[in-house]
N, C-alpha and C positions, 0 to 999 in steps of 0.2 A: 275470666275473672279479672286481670289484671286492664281488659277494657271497662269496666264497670266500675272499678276500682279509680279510673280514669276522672269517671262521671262525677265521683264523691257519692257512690253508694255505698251506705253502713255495710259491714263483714255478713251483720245477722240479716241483711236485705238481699241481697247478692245469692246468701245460702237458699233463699227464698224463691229467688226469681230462678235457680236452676233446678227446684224440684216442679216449673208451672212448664206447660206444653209450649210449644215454640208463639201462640199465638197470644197466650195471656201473658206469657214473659216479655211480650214484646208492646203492650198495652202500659206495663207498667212502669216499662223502661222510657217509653211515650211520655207518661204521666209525669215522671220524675223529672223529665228534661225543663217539660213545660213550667214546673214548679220552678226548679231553678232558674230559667229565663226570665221568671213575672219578677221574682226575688230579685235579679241582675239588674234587672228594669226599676224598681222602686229605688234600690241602692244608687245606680246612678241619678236619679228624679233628686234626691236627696241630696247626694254630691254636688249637682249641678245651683242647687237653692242656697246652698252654701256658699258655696264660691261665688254668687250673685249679690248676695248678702254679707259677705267680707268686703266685697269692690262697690259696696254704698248701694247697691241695686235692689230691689224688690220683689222678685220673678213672682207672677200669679199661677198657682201649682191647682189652686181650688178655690171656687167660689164659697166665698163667704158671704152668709143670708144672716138677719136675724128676725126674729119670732116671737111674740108675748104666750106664754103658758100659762094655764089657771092654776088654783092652787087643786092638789088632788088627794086623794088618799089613795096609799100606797100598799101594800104588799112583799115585803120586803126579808132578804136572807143575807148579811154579811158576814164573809170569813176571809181571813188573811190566805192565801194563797202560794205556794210553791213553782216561777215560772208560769212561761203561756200554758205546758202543760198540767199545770194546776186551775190557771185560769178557764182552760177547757172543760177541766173533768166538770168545774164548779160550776158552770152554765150549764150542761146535761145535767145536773143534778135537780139543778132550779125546774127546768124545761119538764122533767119527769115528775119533779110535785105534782106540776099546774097538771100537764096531758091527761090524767083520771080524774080530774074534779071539775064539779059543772061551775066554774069560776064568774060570775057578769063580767062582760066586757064594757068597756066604754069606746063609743065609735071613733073612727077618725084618729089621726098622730097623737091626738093627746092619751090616745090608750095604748101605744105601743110599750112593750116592753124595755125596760133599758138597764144597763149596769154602770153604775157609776166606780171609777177610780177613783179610792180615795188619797192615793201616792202610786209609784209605778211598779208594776210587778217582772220583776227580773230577777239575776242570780242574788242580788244584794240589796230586794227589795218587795217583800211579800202583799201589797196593796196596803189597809184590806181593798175587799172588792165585795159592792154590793148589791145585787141584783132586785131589779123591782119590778110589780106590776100594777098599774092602777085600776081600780075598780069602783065604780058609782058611789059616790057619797054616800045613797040612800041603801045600797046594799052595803057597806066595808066591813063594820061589826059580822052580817051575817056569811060574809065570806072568810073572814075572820078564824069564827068558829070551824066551816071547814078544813082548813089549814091551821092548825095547830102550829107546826113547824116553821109558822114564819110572822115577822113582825107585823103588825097594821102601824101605821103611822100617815103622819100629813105631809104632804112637799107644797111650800109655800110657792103662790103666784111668784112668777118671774122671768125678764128677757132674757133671751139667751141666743149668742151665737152659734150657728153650724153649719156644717159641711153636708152637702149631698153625696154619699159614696157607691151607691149603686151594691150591687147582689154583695151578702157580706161574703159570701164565698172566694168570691175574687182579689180581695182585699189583704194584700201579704202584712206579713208582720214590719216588713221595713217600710210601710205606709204609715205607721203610726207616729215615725219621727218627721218628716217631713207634716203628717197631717196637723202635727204638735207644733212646728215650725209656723205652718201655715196660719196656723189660730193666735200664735203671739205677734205675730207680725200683724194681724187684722188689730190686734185690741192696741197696741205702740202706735199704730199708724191714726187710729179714731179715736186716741186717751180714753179708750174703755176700762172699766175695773172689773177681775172677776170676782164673784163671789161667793160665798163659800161652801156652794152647794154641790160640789164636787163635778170635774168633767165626767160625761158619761159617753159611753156606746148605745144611738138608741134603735131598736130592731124592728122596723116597721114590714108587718109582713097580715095578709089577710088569706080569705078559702080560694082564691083565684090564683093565689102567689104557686107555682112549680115548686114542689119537694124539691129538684133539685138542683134551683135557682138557689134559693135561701131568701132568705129576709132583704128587704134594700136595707143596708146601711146608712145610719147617721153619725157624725161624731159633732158633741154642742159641748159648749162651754157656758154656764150661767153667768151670767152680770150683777153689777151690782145695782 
């Protein structure tokens, strides 16, 4: 116990890992490590931006692309939030609408799924947070109607910077300051404005994508 305890494993995890067989106990204590490490890893990436950026410097942490978007119609559920793990439960919930209803997709990035921030979600800051999905102009109405429980609305044409992040699985939570870092430093350096269509998370994933890869990861910020 007191090696585990070591680790920074929770009391109620610990009680957990000594009711599993020596081979899943030892899987998860695997799992825990690795989480911790990626975690170590983003926190220093972070540190190091920082202190490059105090001493006048720049560091290139992530490429920064930008993009013109059409304008689309949306699909849309916003609620203020409790924490990542509010922000979590709130994305399975979205995800559980869509999975039983035969929704039109539209092809390509510009149908991907996305959630926009509209402030940041921490102990002392509930978003909201708003999750969307776009669907063919010529169907929105009639998708509409199958979801009840969520708004239709339009997202106006517009550029927008972002980041490539790769499987969103891999993606710690201490990625999102530096990836935040990264994106002010791109719009200060090019006199960009953003504007005020909120940053989003956008989840591009299709039938080819691994259950258990996840989605690739986007993080965009709209222009003015």
């Amino acid at each position: 116990i007191a090696s585990l305890r070591q680790l920074h494993f929770p009391l109620a995890e610990i009680k957990a890992i000594l009711r599993l067989d020596p081979q899943h106990a030892a899987a998860r204590v695997a799992a825990h490590w690795d989480a911790l490490e990626s975690e170590h890893g983003a926190r220093r990436d972070l540190a190091r931006y920082l202190v490059g950026a105090m001493q006048g410097k720049r560091p290139v942490m992530y490429d920064v692309q930008t993009r013109d978007v059409p304008a689309r119609s949306v699909l849309t559920l916003k609620r203020s939030v409790e924490g990542a793990a509010g922000a979590w439960a709130f994305g399975k919930e979205f995800i559980e609408i869509l999975r039983d209803r035969d929704v039109p997709r539209i092809d390509g990035p510009e149908g991907a799924a996305f959630a926009i921030y509209w402030g940041e979600v921490n102990d002392d800051s509930d978003g909201p947070i708003e999750w969307c999905r776009p669907v063919p102009a010529d169907k929105a109405q009639e998708s509409a109607a199958l979801l009840p429980e969520l708004t239709l609305r339009i997202e106006p044409a517009h550029r927008e910077a972002f980041i490539e992040l790769g499987p969103a699985v891999q993606v710690e939570p201490a990625h999102w300051a530096l990836i935040s870092e990264t994106i002010r430093g791109w719009v200060d350096e090019h006199a960009a404005q953003p504007s005020g269509l909120g940053a989003r998370a956008i989840y591009r994933a299709d039938a080819t994508t691994p259950t258990d890869r996840g989605p690739d990861l986007e993080f965009a910020l709209p222009l003015s």
